[in-house]
C-alpha positions, -999 to 999 in steps of 0.1 A, spaced: -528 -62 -536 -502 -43 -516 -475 -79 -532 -486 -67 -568 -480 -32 -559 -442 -36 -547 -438 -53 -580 -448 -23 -600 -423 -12 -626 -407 25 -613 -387 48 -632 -349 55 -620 -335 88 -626 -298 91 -638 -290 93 -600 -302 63 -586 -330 74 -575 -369 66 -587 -387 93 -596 -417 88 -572 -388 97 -546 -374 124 -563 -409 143 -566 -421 128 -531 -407 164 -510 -403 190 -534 -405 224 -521 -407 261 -530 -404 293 -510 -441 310 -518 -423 344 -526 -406 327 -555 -436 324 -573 -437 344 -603 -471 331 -621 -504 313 -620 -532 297 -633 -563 282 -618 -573 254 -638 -613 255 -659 -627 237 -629 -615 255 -600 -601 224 -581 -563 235 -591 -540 263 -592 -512 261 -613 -481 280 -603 -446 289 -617 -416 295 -596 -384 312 -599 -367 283 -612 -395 279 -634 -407 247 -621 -443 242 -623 -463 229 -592 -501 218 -588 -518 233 -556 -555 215 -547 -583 231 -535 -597 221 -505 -629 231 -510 -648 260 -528 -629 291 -540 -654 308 -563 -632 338 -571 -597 320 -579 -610 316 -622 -610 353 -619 -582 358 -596 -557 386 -616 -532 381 -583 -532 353 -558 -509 354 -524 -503 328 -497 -512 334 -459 -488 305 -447 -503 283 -421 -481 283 -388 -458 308 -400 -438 289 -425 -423 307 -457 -418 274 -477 -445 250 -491 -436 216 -498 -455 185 -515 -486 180 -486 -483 211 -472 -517 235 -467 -518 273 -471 -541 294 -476 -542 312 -510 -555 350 -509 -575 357 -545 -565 394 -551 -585 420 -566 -618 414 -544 -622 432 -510 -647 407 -497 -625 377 -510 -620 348 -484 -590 328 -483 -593 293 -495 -573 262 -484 -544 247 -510 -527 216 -506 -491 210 -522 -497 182 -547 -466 188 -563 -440 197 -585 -452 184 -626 -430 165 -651 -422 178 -684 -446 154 -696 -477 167 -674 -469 203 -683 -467 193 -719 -498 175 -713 -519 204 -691 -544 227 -716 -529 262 -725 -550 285 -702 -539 259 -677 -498 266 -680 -487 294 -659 
């Protein structure tokens, strides 16, 4: 299995480089973020950054109050400011006082193609 997976076709960017690798770190600075959108079913949260790149953040477990949400911040974990593709935080759900925060993981920074292919209410 692992044979038939090196031999899977991968996409090369006009660098050299294969996509996979060029999406494998990406990272933002949380105070760049200028939108979001939690996704219908509550496992994602779509955000826009400065640059206007879109990344996909994952729930780690319930956050009942993020389809709500009319502000979101981060509480970084260990102090850092940036958030790159693995990373957890913690995402605050504003406009709640008895909100908790729930855990996010980085999944990453989407292709054209995946924003193109994400519903509306889902783009940030």
């Amino acid at each position: 299995l692992c044979a038939l997976a090196a031999c899977a076709p991968v996409s090369a960017s006009a660098d050299g480089r294969t996509a996979t690798a060029a999406k494998a770190r990406k990272c933002f600075f949380q105070d760049d973020v200028r939108s979001f959108r939690a996704s219908a079913d509550g496992r994602n949260v779509y955000v826009r950054e400065l640059d206007k790149t879109i990344y996909r953040l994952e729930a780690a477990g319930a956050c009942p109050e993020l389809s709500d949400a009319l502000d979101i911040g981060f509480a970084p974990m260990g102090g850092m400011n940036s958030l790159c593709t693995g990373d957890y935080t913690r995402l605050v759900v504003g406009g709640s006082p008895s909100s908790m925060p729930c855990s996010v993981r980085m999944a990453g920074a989407l292709t054209e193609a995946e924003v193109a292919a994400l519903p509306a209410r889902d783009r940030p």
